[in-house]
N, C-alpha and C positions, 0 to 999 in steps of 0.2 A: 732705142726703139720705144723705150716708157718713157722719155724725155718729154713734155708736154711743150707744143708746137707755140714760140713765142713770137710778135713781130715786134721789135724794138725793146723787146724785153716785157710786152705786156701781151697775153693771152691774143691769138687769133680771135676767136670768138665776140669778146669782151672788143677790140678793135674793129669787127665788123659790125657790131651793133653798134658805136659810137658813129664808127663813118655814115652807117644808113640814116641814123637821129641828124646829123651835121648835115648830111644832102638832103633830107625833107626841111631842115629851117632854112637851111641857107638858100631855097629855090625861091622864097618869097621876095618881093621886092622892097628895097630898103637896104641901107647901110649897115642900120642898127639888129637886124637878121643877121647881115653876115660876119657881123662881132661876137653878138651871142651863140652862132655857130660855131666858130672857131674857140671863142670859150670853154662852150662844153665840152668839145673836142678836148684843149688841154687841161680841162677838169679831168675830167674819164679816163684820159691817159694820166696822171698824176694819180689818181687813186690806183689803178690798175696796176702804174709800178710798184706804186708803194710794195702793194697787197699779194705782186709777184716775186716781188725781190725776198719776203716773208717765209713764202710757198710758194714756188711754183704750180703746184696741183691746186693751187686754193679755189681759183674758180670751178675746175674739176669736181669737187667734193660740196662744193656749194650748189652745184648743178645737181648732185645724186642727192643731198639730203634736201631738196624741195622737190624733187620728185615722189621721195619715200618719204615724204614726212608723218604723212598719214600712219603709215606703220608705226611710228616710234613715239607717237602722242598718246599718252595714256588718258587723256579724257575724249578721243574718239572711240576709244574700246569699250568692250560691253563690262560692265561687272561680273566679277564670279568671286562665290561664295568655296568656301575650302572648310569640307563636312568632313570628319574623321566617322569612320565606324568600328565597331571592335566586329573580329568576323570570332565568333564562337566554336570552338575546334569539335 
């Protein structure tokens, strides 16, 4: 049920964003379109396995830390200063 959902051993997601890039280039006309589409195709998928075979969650966790990124960068936060005071009894 937490098993991250893989086709061919590389991320759904990461596969569907590769096939949508490969059918916008590969629509255009020319040969050398439908080379460089099938390329990146096995580009994509070569990285992806690598990077699944690794982790499986890996794109998982890569998708959550750039959505939170913003949180956890310490030069978009505000400065604060840290004032002791003695409180006099």
């Amino acid at each position: 049920m937490n098993r991250p959902q893989l086709i061919l051993g590389i991320d759904k997601r990461l596969i569907g964003m590769a096939f949508i890039g490969v059918a916008l280039i590969g629509q255009n006309d020319g040969w050398q379109f439908k080379v460089a589409a099938i390329a990146l195709f096995l580009a994509v998928g070569f990285v992806g396995r690598l990077a699944s075979r690794k982790d499986p969650n890996f794109f998982l966790v890569m998708n959550k830390y750039r959505q939170q990124k913003s949180l956890y960068d310490p030069l978009k936060r505000e400065p604060f200063r840290l004032r002791v005071e003695k409180s006099n009894p």
